[in-house]
N, C-alpha and C positions, 0 to 999 in steps of 0.2 A: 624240582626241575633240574636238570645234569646238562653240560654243553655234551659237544664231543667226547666221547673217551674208548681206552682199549684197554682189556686185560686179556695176559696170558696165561693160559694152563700146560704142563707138560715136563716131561724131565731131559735129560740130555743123552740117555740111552733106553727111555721109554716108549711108548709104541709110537708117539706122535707127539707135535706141537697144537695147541689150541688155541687160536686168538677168536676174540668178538670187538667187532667195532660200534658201536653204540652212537646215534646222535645224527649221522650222515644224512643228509639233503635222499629227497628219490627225485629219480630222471638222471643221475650222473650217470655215464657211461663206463663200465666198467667188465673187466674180461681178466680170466687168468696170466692169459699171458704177459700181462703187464704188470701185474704180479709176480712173474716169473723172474722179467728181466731184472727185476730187482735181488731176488734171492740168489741168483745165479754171479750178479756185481759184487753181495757180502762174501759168497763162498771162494772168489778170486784174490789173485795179492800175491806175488813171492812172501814164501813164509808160512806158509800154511801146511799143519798138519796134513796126518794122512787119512783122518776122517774126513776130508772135502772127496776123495776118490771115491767115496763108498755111497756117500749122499749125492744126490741129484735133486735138489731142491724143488719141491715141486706145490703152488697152496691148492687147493680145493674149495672152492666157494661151494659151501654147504645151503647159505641161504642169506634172503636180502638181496636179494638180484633174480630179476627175471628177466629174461628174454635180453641180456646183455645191458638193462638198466635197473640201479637200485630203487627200491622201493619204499627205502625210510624207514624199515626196521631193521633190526642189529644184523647186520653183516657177518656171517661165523665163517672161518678159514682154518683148515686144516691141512698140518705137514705130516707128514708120516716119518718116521723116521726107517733110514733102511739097515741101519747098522741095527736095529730091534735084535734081526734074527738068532746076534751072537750074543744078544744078554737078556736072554727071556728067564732064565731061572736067577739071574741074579734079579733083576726086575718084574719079575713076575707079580702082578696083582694079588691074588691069591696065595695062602702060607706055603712054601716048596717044601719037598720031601725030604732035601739038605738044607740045610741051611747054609747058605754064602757066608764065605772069610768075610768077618772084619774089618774094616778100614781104621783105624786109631791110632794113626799116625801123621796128625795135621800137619797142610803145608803151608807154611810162612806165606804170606800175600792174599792168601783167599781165604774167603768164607766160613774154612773147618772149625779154627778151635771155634770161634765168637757163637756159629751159629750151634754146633756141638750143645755148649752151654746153654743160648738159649732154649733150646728144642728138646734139652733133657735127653739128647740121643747118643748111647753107647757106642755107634755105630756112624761114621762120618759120611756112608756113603749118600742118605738122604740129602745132605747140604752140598754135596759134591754136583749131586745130581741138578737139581733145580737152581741154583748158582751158577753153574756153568757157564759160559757166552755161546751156547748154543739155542739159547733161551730167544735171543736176538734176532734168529731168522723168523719169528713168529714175528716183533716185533716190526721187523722189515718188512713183510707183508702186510701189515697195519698202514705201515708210511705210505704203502702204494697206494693203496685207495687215500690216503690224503695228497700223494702229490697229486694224483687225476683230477681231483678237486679243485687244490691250485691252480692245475692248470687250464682253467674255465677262465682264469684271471687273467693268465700271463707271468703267473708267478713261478721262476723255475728255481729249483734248490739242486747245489751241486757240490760237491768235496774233494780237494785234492790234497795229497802229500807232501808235509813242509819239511818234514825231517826223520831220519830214521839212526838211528845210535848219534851219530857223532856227525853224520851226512847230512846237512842242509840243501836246500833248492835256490839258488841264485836267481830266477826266472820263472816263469808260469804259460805256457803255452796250453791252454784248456784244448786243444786238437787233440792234444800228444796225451791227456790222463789216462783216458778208458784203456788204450791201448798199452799205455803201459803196464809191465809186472807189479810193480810197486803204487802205482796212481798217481807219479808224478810228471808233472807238465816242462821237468826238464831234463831232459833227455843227458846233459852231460851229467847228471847226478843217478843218473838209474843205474849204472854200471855198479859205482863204489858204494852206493844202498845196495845191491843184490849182494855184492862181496864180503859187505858186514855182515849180512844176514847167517849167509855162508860158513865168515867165521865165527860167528856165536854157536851153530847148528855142527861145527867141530869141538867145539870146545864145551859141548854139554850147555849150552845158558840159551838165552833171550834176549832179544830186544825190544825196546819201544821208542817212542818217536811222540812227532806231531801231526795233527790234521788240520785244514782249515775248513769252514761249512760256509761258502755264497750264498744269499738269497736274494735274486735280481725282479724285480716288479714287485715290491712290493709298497703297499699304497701306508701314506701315512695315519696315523690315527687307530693302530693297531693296539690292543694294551691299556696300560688306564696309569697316572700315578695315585688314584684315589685310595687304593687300598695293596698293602705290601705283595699279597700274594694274587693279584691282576698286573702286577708289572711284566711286561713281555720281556724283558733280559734274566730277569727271575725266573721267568717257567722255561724260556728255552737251557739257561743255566744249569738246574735241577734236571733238565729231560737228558740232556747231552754226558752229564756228571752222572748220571746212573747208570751211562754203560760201563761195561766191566770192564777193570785197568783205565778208566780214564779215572785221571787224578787230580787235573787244573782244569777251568774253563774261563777265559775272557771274549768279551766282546769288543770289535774293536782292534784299538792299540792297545786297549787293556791293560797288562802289569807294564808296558814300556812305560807309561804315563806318570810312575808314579816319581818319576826325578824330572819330572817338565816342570812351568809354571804353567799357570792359568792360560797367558796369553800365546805360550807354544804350544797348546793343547787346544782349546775348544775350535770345533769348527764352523767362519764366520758363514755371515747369511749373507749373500747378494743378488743383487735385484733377478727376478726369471727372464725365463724365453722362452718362445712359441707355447704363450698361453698360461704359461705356469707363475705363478707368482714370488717364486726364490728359487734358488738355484745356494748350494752349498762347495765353497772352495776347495775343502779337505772331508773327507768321514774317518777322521779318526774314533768317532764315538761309534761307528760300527752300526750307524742305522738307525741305533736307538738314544732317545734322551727321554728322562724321567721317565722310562719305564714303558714310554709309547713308540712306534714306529715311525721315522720323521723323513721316509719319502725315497732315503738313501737306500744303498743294496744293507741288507744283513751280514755281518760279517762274525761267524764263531768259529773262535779257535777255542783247539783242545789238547792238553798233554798226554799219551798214552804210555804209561808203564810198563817195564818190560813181563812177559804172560809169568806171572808164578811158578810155575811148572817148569821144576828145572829138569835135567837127563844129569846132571850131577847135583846129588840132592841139598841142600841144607839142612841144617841141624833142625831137629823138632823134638818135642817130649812126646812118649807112645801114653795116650789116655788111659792102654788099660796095666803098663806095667810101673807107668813114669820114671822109664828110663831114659837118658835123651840117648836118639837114632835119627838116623836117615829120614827125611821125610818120603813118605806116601809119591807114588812116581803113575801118574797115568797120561795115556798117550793127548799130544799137545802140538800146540804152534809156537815156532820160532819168532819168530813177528804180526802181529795182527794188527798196521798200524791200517794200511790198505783196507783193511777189512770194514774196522773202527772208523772209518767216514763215510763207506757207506752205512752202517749203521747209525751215525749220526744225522747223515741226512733225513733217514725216518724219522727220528727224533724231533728234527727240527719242522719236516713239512707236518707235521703233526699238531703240535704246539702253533702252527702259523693256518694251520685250518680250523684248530678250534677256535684259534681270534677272528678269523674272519668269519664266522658262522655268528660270536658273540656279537662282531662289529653290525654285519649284513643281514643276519637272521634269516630266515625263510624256511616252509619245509618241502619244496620245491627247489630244484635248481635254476631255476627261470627265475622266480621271486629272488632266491640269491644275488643271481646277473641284474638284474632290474633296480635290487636298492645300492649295487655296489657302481651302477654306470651311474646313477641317481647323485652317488658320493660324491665317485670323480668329476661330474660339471660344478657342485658347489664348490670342492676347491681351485678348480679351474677359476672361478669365476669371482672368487674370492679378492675383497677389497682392503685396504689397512682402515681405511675411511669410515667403512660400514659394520669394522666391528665393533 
């Protein structure tokens, strides 16, 4: 028996992307275009290569949905890729009648040499390919049908920009994100984010930055600390850490916490209101304690590193002559910090629908709503007395 889950298939200048969702409720409501809107939010950002001009993100619900509600069996979504047309002999299925140059000249930050070696492949460009963070937009249309899920509950998941090179945000005005180039909610900071971007995008390099991922409704009791790998700061950790260039993840105040004491840090418990029986002063623990969801909003931050792929190259050793040269140079983004939260937010409404499927159960979306309304009057109604 499996919860929730999604895998992808596909390369980064192959015909297409493949994802299946596995596990989902029938009777959810669900339609491409809300799917769209998601893949169209990763493809945005000042900083973005010049492969977003070519792609026009688009999924295709192959199956698992009928008549605009799913059904309860695996949900399959397909992207196409449109940049195909200019690498079908390099990526052609089938043996070509040339054979394509070489790639053996790994670049520093990504996947070539390590995977190179494992895969026993002469040829870097298989690891290039399926590595890529174009792999992402498959995974973002995963996250769509889980935030739809979510939100049967109330539970909304959302990501803005904390920082880009050396440019922080003073402020958060969640009106001002979407509309912003960069995704940040303060308007005095988007100017000198675009200017760094700018000058990195002269000067040959890259940037990266920070994001942060809100999740507002979300009920407590999510998660478990019974066993290491059911802890809910763990699987959203691990989900958010495996997108590409992110390199830190906390929850919370996270690495600030660790020059506090005890009593500058945890967040105290006091008495509730209307109905509720606590109410909490501060979250600095970010929603979660011991692993389970404790009522507050979700709060994950994440560092993103600047994209590998430089336009002036760094050193690397050539696999086939082992000389050191220039590394390997293919076309790239400048900053993908923008990009990288929404990306994360799939990650996370992902990881917080397969908890509440573990939590709620049902294979129905009705039974879902039934045992989770069921939850919230027990803790509603919850006594110190009677436990």
């Amino acid at each position: 028996m499996t919860g929730l889950r999604f895998i992808t298939a596909g390369e980064s200048h192959g015909r297409g992307l493949v994802s299946i969702v596995e596990g989902m409720v029938a009777g959810l409501p669900l339609d491409e275009a809300s799917i769209d809107r998601d893949l169209k939010r990763r493809q945005g950002g000042y900083g973005r290569g010049p492969r977003m001009s070519i792609e026009q993100d688009h999924a295709e619900i192959l199956s698992g949905v009928r008549h605009g509600l799913t059904m309860g069996s695996p949900i399959s979504l397909l992207i196409w890729n449109k940049d195909w047309d200019n690498w079908k002999d390099t990526m052609a299925v089938g043996k070509p009648e040339k054979r394509p140059e070489r790639i053996t000249r790994p670049r520093p930050g990504h996947a070539d040499l390590a995977g190179a070696f494992k895969y026993g492949l002469r040829d870097i460009r298989p690891v290039l390919e399926r590595s890529s963070a174009r792999e992402t937009a498959a995974r973002v249309a995963c996250g769509a049908v889980a935030r739809r899920f979510l939100k049967e509950f109330g539970i909304e998941v959302r990501s803005h920009t904390v920082l880009i090179g050396n440019v922080p945000v003073r402020k958060v005005n969640w009106d001002e994100v979407e509309a912003s180039p960069v995704r940040a909610g303060d308007v005095d900071a988007v100017g000198p984010m675009m200017a760094a971007i700018d000058g990195a995008r002269e000067a040959g390099d890259t940037l990266g930055g920070e994001f942060e991922v809100v999740v507002t409704g979300v009920p407590v009791g999510l998660g478990s600390y019974v066993q290491w790998d059911r802890r809910l700061d763990g699987r959203l950790a691990q989900a958010v850490m495996s997108i590409p260039s992110v390199k830190s993840v906390h929850i919370g105040a996270g690495m600030l916490l660790g020059s506090y004491s005890g009593t500058e840090t945890h967040d105290i418990i006091l008495k509730g209101h209307e109905g509720f029986p606590w109410r909490r002063a501060t979250n600095r623990a970010g929603g979660i304690e011991g692993g389970v969801s404790n009522g507050e909003p979700i709060h994950v931050w994440a560092v993103v590193k600047p994209v590998p792929t430089t336009r002036k190259p760094l050193t690397t050793v050539d696999l086939a002559t082992g000389a050191e040269v220039e590394a390997h140079y293919e076309r790239s983004d400048i900053c993908i910090v923008p990009a990288a939260g929404v990306i994360a937010e799939a990650m996370t409404a992902f990881v917080l629908a397969a908890a509440m499927l573990e939590k709620f159960g049902g294979d129905h979306i009705i039974e879902t709503r039934e045992s989770f309304s069921r939850f919230l009057k027990t803790v509603k109604l919850w006594k110190a007395d009677e436990a």
